[in-house]
MARVO-11847 format. One record per residue (C-alpha): x, y, z; residue in three letters. Coordinates in steps of 0.1 Angstrom, whole numbers, padded with zeros to 4 digits, always signed. Layout:
<sites>
XYZALA;...
</sites>
This chain:
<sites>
+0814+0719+0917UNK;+0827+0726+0954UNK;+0820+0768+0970UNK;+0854+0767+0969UNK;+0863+0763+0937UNK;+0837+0784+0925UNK;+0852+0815+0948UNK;+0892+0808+0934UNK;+0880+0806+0899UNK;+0860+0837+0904UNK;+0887+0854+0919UNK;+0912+0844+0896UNK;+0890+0857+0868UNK;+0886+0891+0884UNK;+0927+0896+0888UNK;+0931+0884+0854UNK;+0912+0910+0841UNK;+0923+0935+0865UNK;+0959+0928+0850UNK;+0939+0935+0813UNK;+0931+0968+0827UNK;+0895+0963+0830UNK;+0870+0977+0858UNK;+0861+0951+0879UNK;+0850+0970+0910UNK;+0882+0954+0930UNK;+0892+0973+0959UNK;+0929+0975+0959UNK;+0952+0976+0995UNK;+0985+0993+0994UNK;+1003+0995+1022UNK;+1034+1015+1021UNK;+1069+1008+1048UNK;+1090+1037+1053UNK;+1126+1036+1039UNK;+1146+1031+1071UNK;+1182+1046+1075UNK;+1191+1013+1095UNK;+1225+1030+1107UNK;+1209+1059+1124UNK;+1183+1029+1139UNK;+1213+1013+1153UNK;+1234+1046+1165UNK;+1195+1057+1187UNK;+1199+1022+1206UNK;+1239+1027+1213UNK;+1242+0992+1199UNK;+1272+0981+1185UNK;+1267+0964+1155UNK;+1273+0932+1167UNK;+1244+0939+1197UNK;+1225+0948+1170UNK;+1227+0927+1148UNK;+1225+0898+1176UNK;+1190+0914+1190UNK;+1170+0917+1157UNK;+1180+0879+1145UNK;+1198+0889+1116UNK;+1237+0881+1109UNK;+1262+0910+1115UNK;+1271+0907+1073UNK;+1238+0912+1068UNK;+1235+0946+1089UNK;+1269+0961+1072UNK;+1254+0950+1039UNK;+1222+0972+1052UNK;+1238+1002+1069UNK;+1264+1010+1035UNK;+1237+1010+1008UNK;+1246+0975+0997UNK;+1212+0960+1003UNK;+1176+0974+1021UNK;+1162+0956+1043UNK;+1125+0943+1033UNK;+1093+0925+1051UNK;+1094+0918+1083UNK;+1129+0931+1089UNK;+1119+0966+1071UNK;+1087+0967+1095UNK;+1107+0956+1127UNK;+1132+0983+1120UNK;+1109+1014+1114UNK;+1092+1007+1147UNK;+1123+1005+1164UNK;+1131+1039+1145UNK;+1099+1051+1167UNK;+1106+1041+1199UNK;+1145+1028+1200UNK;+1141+1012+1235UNK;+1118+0986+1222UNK;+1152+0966+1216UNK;+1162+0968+1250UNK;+1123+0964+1268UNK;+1121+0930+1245UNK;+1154+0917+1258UNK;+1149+0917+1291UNK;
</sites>
């Protein structure tokens, strides 16, 4: 039988019985994204939503949806927006 298949099967056997609970001497990453408030974001940059929207590639519903509660953003868009939270002239520096 190949390395490889030797390594998934192994690994596979360790997260099932990590899911069962038992110690298997896996190291486990968590990596945690802030909650963003995505209209206090926007209202640093003095964006309109629209601008906004346009300059982080998402669609304007999709902002609204974000800024009244409807929806949080997540992945890539969370991580984009809490370092825009950080430093909100990265929107404009990118664009130029």
């Amino acid at each position: 039988m190949s390395t490889a298949y030797n390594s998934i099967m192994q690994g596979l056997s360790e997260a099932m019985d990590h899911a069962q609970g038992k110690e298997t001497g896996i190291r486990i990453h968590t990596i945690e994204v802030p909650v963003v408030d995505v209209a206090a974001i926007r209202a640093k940059t003095g964006l309109s939503q629209s601008a906004f929207a346009r300059s982080i590639g998402v669609a304007k519903g999709t902002l609204l949806n974000w800024e009244h509660g409807r929806r949080q953003p997540t992945g890539p868009a969370q991580v984009l927006l809490a370092m825009i939270a950080k430093k909100p002239s990265l929107v404009g520096e990118l664009l130029r």
